[in-house]
C-alpha positions in Angstrom: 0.0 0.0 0.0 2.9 2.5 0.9 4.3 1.8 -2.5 0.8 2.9 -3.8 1.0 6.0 -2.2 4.6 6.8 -3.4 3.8 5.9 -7.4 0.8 7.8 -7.0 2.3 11.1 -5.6 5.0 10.8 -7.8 2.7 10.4 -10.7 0.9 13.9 -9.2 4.0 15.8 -8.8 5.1 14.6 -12.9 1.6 15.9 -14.4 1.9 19.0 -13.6 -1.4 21.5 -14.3 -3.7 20.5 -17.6 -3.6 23.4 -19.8 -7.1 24.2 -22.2 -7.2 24.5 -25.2 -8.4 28.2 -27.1 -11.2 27.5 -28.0 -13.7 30.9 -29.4 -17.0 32.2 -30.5 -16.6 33.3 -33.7 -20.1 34.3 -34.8 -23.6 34.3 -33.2 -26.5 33.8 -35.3 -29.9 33.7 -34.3 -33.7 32.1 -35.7 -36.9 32.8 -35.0 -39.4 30.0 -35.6 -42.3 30.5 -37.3 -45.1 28.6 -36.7 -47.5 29.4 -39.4 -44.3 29.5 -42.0 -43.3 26.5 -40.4 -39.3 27.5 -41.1 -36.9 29.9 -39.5 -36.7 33.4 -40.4 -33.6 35.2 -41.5 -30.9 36.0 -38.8 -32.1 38.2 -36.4 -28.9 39.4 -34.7 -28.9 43.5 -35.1 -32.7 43.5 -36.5 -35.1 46.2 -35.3 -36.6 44.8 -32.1 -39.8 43.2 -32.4 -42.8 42.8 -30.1 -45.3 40.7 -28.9 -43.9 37.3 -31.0 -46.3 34.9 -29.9 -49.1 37.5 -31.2 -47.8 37.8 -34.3 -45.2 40.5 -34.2 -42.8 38.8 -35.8 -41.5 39.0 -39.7 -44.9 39.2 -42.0 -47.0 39.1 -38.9 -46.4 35.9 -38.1 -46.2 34.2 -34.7 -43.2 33.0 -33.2 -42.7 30.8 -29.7 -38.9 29.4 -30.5 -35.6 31.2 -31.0 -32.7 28.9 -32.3 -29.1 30.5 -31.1 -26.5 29.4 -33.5 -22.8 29.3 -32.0 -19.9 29.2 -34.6 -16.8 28.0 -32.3 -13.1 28.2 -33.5 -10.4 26.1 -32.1 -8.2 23.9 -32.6 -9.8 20.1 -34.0 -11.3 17.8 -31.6 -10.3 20.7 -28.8 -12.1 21.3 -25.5 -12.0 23.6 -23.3 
């Protein structure tokens, strides 16, 4: 067991600290859903504000419950942070 002990702190003090990797947003898009459309409108990131979506005051009147957020990460491959 005290040979355990001694591999595993020497193991510990080897390692050192993990360092991440870079990883950054890039772009942010975003999509509202319309229901009676059934598609997504154009990006709305920077549009006029809107009002009252889920009574229709979305693009053409139409009514919108559901916002997708697109995330465009850059990185290095297969990278976490």
């Amino acid at each position: 067991m005290k040979r355990f002990a001694v591999a595993a702190a020497a193991l510990a003090a080897l390692s050192g600290p993990a360092l991440g990797a870079e990883v950054r947003i890039t772009d942010v898009r975003a999509y509202l859903f319309l229901e009676r459309a059934g598609k997504l409108s154009e990006d709305i990131v920077g549009a006029p504000p809107f009002e009252n979506l889920p009574k229709g005051g979305g693009p053409n009147h139409d009514t919108a419950t559901g916002i997708l957020v697109d995330l465009v990460f850059s990185g290095d491959k297969n990278s976490a942070p």
